[in-house]
C-alpha positions as CSV (number, residue, x, y, z in Angstrom):
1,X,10.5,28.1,-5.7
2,X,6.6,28.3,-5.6
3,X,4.5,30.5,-7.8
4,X,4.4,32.9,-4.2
5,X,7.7,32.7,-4.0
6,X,7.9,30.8,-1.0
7,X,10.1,27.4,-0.7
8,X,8.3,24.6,-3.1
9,X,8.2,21.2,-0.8
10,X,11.3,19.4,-3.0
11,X,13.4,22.5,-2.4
12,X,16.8,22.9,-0.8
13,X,15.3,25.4,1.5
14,X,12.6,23.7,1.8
15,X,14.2,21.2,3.4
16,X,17.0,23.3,5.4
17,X,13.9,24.9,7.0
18,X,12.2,21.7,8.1
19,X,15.4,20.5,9.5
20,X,16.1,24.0,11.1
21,X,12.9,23.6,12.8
22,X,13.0,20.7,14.0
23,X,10.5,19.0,11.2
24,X,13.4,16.4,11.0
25,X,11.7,13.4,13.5
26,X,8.0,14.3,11.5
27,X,7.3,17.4,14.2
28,X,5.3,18.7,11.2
29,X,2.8,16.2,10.3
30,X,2.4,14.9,13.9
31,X,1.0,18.5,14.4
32,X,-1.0,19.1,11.6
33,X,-2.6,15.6,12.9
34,X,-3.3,16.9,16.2
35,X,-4.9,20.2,15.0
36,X,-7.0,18.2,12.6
37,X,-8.5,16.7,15.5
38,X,-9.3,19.2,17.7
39,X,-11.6,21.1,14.6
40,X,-13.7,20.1,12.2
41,X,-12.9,23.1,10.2
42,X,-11.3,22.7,6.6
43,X,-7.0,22.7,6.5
44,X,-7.6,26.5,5.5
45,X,-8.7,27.8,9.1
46,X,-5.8,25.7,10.7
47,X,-2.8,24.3,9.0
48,X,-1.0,28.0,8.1
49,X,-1.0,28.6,12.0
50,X,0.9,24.8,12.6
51,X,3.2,25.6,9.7
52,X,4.1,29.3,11.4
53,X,4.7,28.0,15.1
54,X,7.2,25.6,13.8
55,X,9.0,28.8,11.4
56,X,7.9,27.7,8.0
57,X,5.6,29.7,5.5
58,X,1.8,29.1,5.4
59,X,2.5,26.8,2.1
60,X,4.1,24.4,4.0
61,X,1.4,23.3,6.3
62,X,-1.7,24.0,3.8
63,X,0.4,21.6,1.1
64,X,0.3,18.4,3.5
65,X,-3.2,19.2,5.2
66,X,-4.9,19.8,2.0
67,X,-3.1,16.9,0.0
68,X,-3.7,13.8,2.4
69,X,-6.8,12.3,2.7
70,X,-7.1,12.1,6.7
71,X,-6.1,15.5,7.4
72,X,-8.3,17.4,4.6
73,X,-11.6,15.6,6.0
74,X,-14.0,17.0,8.2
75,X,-14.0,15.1,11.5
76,X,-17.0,14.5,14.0
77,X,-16.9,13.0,16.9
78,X,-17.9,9.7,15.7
79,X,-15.3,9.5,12.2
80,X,-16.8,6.7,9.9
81,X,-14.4,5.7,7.4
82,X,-16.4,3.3,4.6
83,X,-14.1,1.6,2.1
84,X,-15.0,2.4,-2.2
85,X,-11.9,0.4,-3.3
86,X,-12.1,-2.9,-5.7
87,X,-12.9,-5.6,-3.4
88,X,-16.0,-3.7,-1.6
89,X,-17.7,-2.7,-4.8
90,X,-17.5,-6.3,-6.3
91,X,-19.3,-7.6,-3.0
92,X,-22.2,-5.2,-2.9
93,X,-22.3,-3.9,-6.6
94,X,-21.0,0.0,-5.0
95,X,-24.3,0.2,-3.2
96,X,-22.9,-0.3,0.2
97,X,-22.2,3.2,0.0
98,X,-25.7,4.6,-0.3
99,X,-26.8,1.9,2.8
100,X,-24.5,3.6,5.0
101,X,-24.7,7.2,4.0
102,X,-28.9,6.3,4.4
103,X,-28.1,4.7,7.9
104,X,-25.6,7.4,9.4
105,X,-27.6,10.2,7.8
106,X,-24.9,12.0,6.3
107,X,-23.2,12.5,3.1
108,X,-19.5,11.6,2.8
109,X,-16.9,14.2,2.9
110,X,-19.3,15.8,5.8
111,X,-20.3,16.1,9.4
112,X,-23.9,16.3,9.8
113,X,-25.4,18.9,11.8
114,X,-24.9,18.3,15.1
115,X,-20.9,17.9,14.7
116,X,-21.9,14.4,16.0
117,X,-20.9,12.2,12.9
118,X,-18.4,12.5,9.9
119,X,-18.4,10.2,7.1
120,X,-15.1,9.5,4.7
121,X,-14.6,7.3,1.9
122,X,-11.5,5.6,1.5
123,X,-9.7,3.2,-0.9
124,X,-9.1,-0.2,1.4
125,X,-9.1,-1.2,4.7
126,X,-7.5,-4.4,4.4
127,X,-10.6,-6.6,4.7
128,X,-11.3,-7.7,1.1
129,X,-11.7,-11.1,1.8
130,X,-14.7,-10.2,3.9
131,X,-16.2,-6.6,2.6
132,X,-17.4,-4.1,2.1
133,X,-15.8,-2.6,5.3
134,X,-16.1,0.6,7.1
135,X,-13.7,2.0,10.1
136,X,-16.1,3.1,13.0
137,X,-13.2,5.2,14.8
138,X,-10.8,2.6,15.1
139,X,-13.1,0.0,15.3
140,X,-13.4,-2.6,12.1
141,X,-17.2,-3.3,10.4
142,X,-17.5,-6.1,7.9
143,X,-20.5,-7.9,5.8
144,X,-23.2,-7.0,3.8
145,X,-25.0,-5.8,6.5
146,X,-22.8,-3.1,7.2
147,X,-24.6,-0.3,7.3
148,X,-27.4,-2.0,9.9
149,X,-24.0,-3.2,12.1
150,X,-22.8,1.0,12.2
151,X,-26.6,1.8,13.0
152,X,-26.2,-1.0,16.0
153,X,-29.1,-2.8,14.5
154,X,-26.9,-6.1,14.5
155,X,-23.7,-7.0,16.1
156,X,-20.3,-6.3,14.6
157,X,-18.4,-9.1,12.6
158,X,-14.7,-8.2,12.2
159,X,-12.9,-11.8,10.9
160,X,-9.7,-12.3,11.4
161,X,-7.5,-12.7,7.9
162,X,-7.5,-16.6,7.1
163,X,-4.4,-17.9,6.9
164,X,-2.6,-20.8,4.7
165,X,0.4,-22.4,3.7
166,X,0.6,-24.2,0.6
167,X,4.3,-24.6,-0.3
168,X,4.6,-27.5,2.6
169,X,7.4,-25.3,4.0
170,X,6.3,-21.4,4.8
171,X,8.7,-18.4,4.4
172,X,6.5,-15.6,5.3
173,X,3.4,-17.2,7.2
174,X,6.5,-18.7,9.2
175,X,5.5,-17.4,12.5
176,X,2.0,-17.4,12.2
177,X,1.3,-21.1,10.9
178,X,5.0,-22.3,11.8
179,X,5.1,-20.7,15.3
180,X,8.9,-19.5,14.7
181,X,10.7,-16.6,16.8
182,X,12.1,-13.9,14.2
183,X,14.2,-12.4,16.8
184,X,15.9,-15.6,17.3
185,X,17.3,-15.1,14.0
186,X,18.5,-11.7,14.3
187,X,20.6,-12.9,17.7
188,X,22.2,-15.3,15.9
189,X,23.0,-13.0,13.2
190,X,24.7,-10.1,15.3
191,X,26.8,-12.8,17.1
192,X,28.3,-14.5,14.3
193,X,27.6,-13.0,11.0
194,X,29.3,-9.9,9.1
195,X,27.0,-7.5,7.0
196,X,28.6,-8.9,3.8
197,X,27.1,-12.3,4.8
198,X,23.8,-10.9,4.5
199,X,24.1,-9.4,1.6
200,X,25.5,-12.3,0.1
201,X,22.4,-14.5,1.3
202,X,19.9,-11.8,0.1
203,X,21.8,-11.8,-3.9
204,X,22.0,-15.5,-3.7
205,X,18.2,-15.7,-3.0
206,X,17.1,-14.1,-6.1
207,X,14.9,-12.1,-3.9
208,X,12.9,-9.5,-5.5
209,X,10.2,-6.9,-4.0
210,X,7.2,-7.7,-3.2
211,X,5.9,-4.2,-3.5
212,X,5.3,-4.4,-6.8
213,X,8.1,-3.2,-8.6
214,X,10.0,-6.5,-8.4
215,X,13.6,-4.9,-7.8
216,X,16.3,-7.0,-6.7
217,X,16.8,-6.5,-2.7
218,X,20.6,-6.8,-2.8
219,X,20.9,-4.8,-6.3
220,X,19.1,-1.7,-3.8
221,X,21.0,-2.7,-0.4
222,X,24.6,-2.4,-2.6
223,X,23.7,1.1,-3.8
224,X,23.1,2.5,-0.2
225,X,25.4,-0.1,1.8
226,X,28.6,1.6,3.3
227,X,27.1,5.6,2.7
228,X,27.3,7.3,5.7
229,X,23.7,8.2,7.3
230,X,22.0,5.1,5.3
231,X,18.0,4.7,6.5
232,X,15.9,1.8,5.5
233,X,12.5,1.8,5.2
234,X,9.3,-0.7,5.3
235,X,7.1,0.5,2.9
236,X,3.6,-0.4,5.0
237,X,1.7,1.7,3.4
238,X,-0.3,-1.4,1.4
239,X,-2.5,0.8,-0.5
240,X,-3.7,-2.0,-3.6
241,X,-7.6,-2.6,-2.8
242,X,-7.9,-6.5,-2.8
243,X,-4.1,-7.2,-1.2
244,X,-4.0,-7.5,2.5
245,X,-0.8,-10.0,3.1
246,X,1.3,-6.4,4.9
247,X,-1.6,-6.1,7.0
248,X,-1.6,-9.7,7.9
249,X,2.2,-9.7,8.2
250,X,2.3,-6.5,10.4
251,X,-0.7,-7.7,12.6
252,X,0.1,-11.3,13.2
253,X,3.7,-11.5,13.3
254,X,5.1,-8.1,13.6
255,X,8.2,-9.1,15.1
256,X,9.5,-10.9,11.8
257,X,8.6,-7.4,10.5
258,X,10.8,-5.7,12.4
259,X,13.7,-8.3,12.4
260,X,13.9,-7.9,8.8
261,X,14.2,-4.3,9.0
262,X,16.7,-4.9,11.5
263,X,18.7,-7.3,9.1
264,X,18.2,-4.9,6.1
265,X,19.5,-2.1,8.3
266,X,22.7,-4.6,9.6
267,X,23.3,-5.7,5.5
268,X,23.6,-1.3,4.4
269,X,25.2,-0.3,7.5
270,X,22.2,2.0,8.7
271,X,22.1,2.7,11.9
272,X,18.2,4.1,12.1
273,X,15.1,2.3,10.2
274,X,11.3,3.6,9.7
275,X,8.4,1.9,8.8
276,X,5.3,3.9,7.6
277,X,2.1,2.0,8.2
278,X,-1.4,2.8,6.7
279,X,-3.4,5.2,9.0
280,X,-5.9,2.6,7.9
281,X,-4.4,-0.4,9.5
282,X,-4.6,1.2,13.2
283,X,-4.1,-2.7,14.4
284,X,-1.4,-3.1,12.9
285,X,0.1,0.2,14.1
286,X,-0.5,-0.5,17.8
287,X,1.0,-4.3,17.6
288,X,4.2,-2.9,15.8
289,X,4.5,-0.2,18.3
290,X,4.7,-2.6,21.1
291,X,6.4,-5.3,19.1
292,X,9.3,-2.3,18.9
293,X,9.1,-1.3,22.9
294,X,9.7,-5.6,23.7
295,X,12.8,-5.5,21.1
296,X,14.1,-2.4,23.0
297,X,13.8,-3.0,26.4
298,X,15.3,-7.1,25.5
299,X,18.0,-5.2,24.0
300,X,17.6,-6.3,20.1
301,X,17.0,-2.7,19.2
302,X,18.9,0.7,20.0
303,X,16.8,3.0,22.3
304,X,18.4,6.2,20.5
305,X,19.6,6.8,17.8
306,X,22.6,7.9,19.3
307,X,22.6,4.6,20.9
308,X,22.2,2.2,17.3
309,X,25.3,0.0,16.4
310,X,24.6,-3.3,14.2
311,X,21.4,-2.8,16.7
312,X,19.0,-0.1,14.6
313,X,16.9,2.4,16.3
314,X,13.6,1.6,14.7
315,X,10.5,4.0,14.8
316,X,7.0,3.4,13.7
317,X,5.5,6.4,11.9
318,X,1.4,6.5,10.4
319,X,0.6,7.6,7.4
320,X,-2.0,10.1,6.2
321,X,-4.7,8.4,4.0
322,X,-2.8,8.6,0.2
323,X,-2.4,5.8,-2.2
324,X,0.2,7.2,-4.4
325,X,2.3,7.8,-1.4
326,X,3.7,4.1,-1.5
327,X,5.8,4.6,-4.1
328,X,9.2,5.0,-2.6
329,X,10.1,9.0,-3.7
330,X,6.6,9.8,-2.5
331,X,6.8,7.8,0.5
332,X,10.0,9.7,1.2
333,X,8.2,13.1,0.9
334,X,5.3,12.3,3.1
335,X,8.3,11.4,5.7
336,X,10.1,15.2,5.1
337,X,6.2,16.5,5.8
338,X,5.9,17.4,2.4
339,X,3.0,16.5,-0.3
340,X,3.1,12.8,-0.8
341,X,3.6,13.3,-4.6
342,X,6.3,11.6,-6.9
343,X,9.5,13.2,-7.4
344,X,11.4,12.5,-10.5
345,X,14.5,9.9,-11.0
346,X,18.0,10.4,-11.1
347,X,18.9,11.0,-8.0
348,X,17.7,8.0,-6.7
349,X,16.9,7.7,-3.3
350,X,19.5,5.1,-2.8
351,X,21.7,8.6,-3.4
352,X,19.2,11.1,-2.2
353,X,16.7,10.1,-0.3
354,X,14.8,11.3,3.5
355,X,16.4,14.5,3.8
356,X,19.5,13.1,1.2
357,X,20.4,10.6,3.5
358,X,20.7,7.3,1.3
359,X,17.3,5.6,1.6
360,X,16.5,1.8,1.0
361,X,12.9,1.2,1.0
362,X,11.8,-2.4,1.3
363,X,8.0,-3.2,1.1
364,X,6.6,-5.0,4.3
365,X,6.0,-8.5,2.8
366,X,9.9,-8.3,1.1
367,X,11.7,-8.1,4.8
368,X,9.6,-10.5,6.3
369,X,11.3,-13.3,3.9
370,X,14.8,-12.3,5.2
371,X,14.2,-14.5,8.7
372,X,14.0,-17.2,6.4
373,X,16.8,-16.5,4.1
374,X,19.4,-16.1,6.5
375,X,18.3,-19.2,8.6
376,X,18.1,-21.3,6.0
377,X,20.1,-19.8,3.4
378,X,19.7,-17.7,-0.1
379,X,20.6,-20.9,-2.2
380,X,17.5,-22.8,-0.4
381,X,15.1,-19.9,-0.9
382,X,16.5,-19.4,-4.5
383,X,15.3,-23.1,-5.6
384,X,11.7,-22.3,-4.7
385,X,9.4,-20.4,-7.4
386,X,10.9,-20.5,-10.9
387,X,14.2,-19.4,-12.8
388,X,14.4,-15.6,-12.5
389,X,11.5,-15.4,-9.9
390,X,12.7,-17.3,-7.1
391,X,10.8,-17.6,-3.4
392,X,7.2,-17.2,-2.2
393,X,4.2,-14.9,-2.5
394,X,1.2,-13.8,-0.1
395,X,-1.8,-14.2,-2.6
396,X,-4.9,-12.4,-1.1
397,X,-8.4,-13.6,-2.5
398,X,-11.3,-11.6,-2.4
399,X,-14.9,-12.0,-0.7
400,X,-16.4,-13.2,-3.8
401,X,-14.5,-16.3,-3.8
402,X,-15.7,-19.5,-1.6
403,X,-12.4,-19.3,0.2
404,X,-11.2,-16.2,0.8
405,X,-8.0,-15.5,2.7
406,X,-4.3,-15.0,2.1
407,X,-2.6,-18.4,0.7
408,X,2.0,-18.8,0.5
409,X,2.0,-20.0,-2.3
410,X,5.5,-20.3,-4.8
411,X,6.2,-18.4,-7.5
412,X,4.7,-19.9,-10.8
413,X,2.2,-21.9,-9.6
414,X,-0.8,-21.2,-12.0
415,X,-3.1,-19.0,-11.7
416,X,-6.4,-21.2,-12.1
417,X,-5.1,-23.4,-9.6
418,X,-5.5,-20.9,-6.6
419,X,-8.7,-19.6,-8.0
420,X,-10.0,-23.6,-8.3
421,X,-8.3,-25.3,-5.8
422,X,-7.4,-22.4,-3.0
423,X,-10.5,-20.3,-3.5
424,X,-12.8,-23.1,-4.3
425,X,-14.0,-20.7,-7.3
426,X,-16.8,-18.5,-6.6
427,X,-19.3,-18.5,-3.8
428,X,-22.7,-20.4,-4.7
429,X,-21.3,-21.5,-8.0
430,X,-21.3,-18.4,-9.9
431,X,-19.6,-18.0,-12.6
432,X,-16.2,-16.1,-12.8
433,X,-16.2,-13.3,-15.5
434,X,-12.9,-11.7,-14.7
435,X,-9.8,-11.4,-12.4
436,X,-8.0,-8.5,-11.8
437,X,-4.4,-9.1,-10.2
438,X,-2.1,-6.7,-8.8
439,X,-4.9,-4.2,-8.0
440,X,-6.5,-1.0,-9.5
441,X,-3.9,-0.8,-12.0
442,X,-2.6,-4.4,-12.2
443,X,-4.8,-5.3,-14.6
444,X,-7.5,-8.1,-15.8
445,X,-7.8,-11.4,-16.8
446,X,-11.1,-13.0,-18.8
447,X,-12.6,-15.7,-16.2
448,X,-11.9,-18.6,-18.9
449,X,-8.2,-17.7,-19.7
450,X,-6.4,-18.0,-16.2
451,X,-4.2,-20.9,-17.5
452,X,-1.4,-17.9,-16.7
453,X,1.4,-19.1,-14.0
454,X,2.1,-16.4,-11.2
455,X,4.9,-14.5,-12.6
456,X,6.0,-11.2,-13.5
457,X,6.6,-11.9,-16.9
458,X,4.0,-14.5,-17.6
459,X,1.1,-12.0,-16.4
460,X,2.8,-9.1,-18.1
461,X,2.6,-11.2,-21.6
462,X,-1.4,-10.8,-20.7
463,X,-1.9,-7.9,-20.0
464,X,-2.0,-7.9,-16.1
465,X,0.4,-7.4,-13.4
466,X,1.7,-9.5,-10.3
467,X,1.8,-6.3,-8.2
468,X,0.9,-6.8,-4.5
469,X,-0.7,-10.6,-5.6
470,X,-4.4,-9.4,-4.3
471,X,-7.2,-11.4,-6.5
472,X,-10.6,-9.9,-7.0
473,X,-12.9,-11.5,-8.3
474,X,-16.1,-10.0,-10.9
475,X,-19.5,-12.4,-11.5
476,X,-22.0,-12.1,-14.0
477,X,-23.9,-9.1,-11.2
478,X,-21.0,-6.6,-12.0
479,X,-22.0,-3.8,-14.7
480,X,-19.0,-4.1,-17.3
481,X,-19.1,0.3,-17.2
482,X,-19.8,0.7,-13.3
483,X,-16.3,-1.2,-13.0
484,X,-14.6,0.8,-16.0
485,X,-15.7,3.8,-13.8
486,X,-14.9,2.5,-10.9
487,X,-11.3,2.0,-12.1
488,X,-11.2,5.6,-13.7
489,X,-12.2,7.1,-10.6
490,X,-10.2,5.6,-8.5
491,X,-7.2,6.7,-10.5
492,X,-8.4,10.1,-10.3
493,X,-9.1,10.3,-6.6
494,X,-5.6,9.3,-5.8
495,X,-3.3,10.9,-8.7
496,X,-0.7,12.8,-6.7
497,X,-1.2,15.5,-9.4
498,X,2.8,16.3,-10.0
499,X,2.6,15.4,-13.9
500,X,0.3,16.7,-16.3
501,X,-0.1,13.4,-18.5
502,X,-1.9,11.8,-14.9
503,X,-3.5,14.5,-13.1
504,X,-5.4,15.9,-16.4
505,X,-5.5,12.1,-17.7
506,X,-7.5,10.5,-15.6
507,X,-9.5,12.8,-15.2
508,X,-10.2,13.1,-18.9
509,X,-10.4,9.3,-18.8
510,X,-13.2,10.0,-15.8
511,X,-15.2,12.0,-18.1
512,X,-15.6,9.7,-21.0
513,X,-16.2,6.8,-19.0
514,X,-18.9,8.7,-17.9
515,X,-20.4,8.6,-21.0
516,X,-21.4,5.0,-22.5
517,X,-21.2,6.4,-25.7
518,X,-17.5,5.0,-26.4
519,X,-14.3,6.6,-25.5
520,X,-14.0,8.5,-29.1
521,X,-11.1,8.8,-31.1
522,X,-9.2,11.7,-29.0
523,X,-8.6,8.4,-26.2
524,X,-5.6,6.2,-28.1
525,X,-3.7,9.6,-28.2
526,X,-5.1,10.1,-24.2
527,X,-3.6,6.4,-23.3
528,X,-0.3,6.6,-25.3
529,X,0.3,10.2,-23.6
530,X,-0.4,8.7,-20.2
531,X,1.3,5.5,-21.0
532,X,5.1,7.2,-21.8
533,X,4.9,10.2,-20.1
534,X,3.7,9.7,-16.3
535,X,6.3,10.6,-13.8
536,X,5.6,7.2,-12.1
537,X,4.4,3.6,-12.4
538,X,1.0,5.2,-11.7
539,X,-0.4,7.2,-14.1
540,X,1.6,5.0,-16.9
541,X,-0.6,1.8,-16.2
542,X,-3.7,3.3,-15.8
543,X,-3.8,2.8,-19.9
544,X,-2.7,-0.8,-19.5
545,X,-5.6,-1.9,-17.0
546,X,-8.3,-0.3,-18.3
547,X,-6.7,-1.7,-21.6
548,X,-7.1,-5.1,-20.3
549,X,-10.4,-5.0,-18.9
550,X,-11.8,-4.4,-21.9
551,X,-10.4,-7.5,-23.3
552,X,-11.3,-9.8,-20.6
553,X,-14.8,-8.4,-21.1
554,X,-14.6,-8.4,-24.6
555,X,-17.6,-6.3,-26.7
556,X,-18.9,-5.2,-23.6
557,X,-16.7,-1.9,-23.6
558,X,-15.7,-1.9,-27.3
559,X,-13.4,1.0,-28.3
560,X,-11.3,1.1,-24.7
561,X,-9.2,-1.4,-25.5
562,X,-6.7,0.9,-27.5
């Protein structure tokens, strides 16, 4: 129970009352959407009176609508949505921000006077390789003249993601370099192949997620396949600033998307499958959408759920501007209508997942391999990559490189070979000071000690993380403490605030990065606290990357490398 004694949003009652009400199919968040863009009043003046027409207390719509980015800012009639994240400082240095507040006239987290214009700021858009970036409604802004194109001074540029294959033989950029039909797949699977075979394919692949986590697919499918009421879901909600390879994926090729759902839903016996895509990726949400409506009315899809069999019913739900929320248990509550925030584990969602049905969640990039692992087998993918890290990766490479774009690429190969040979190092010959891998809180590596192959436990030994694969790249221009901040910010912006260790944290860690004067000695107990106690993956690596940052820039932030 709350402090008001009204149902907290991981309650039992909670949860009775959303499915009593008929929050079940996301009635909840669909309306606190639609009264958030009818006003530009805060969540206060609105959200209790969506939350009592559907029988739930005030708490229940103010905890959502205040929580999520999209619904707690001011809208205008022109919404400007300017991306902060990794990828668009490093290409402008942060000021990007400044230029466009200057050319819209108006401050972020506002609407000017008139009602006419809001401005947000938000962590990605999915166009690192060409930032910074800004949303102008739907519409996509890239380049370093950004804020002139959102005056109208100059004309738009919105590039398309390049695309490569380097393996000789593509998995994921199948369909999009390879020009093969998912769906074709999928027929041939429901005519002549049992779940079991699936599953068998998917363990003898090796097949890990691509999400970041790394945890083997058929491990998850077996705890969830044969429970009655099983749900998969594809994690789209590609929140790590520099990766892009879900948006790609999702955009370009959605169908192979949404046959791998459809195969991960066939392998656990679930009958209904969801994917949640980034409220920032509005492209993507309108191709999957009709990629979903084709599958149905050819038949490859259930219209109902009523209706599923080995053929899912598949829905396409938006998210709400969080980063935390892609991590599965918080994903799962942003589903329910709840606060996106992590929930702790045992029961895992496997058990106890969207409203205690077992849940299997399966990051975009993970499903779209499955086309190609049943086609050509789990023992074909499985001798691609390296022992224990078998298959393929999406590595995304940021603006500052002379080749930016989303490269296939196996597991293992080394690192300085896609910076050198892929990304053609940096643009005009500058000089590479440091990497970071994995995202926000991946972690770093110095420019001149990349000899590191793409693995899990080969980037681990150094102090960074494989994560999502997104590369951003840092030249001699970037202020060693405007990117410590930058990373400390971030990581307060977006802590889902459920543990203490992460939602005072990093905001302590904020404060003293603030201050050049050196983190102090009250900092190695800060990190270790952090470290061991966060209630997820989150707030425990913040310590780790800002940890490894310091080393890759060596006495340049002396005393944060604790």
């Amino acid at each position: 129970m709350s402090m008001s004694g009204e149902p907290g949003p991981h309650s039992d009652a909670f949860r009775e009352l959303y499915a009593r009400h008929g929050a079940r199919g996301g009635t909840l968040p669909a309306a606190l959407e639609r009264a958030r863009a009818v006003t530009s009043e805060g969540p206060e003046a609105w959200a209790p009176q969506v939350a009592a027409a559907a029988g739930l207390p005030a708490a229940a719509g103010l905890g959502p609508a205040t929580f999520f980015a999209d619904l707690a800012a001011p809208s205008g009639e022109r919404h400007v949505r300017v991306c902060t994240a990794t990828a668009c400082f490093a290409a402008r240095g942060g000021r990007h921000l400044a230029e466009v507040k200057r050319a819209l006239g108006v401050t972020a987290g506002t609407v000017d006077e008139a009602g006419a214009t809001s401005l947000q700021t938000v962590h990605c858009l999915g166009y690192c390789y060409a930032g910074p970036a800004a949303l102008d409604g739907t519409l996509p802004r890239t380049g370093p003249d950004l804020a002139d194109q959102l005056r109208g001074r100059v004309a738009p540029r919105t590039p398309g993601i390049p695309a490569a294959d380097i393996t000789g033989v593509p998995v994921l950029l199948d369909g999009i370099v390879g020009g093969q039909r998912a769906w074709d797949v999928w027929r041939r699977t429901v005519a002549g192949l049992r779940p079991r075979d699936v599953q068998q394919e998917a363990a003898a692949s090796g097949l890990r997620g691509r999400g970041g986590a790394g945890f083997p697919v058929a491990d998850k499918w077996a705890a969830a396949a044969g429970k009655r009421g099983a749900v998969v879901v594809a994690n789209g909600d590609e929140g790590d600033p520099g990766s892009y390879a879900d948006r790609l994926l999702m955009e370009e090729d959605p169908e192979r998307v949404l046959t791998g759902l459809a195969l991960a839903c066939y392998a656990c016996g679930a009958g209904r499958g969801i994917v949640l895509v980034r409220s920032e990726y509005p492209k993507a949400m309108a191709r999957l959408r009709r990629a979903v409506k084709r599958a149905t009315e050819a038949g490859d899809l259930a219209p109902s759920v009523g209706a599923a069999g080995p053929r899912p019913f598949v829905e396409i739900v938006e998210g709400a501007g969080s980063y935390v929320s892609g991590e599965e248990t918080a994903l799962i509550a942003r589903l329910e209508g709840a606060r996106g925030c992590a929930r702790p584990r045992p029961p895992y969602p496997t058990d106890h997942g969207l409203w205690d049905t077992p849940t299997v969640v399966n990051n975009v990039e993970t499903l779209a391999a499955l086309p190609w692992i049943v086609a050509h087998g789990g023992a074909s993918y499985a001798r691609r990559g390296v022992p224990g890290e078998t298959g393929t990766k999406l590595v995304c490479l940021s603006e500052r490189f002379a080749r930016p774009g989303a490269y296939e690429v196996e597991l293992g190969t080394p690192v300085d070979e896609i910076v050198t040979r892929l990304g053609g190092g940096l643009k005009d010959g500058r000089e590479l000071v440091a990497l970071q891998i994995g995202g926000p809180l991946g972690g770093f590596l110095a420019g001149h000690a990349l000899d590191v192959p793409l693995t899990t436990a080969a980037l681990t030994e150094h102090g960074a993380a494989l994560g999502h694969a997104g590369m951003v790249a840092f030249d001699a221009d970037t202020d060693p403490y405007e990117l410590l901040r930058h990373v400390w910010e971030f990581a307060a912006d977006e802590s889902c605030g459920a543990c203490s260790p992460c939602r005072v944290g990093t905001r302590r860690g904020r404060e003293l990065a603030r201050d050049q004067g050196g983190p102090g000695e009250s900092y190695e107990q800060l990190a270790r606290l952090m470290g061991e106690a966060g209630l997820c993956a989150f707030g425990r690596r913040v310590p780790a990357a800002v940890r490894s940052l310091a080393r890759a820039l060596g006495p340049a932030l002396e005393g944060w490398d604790r």
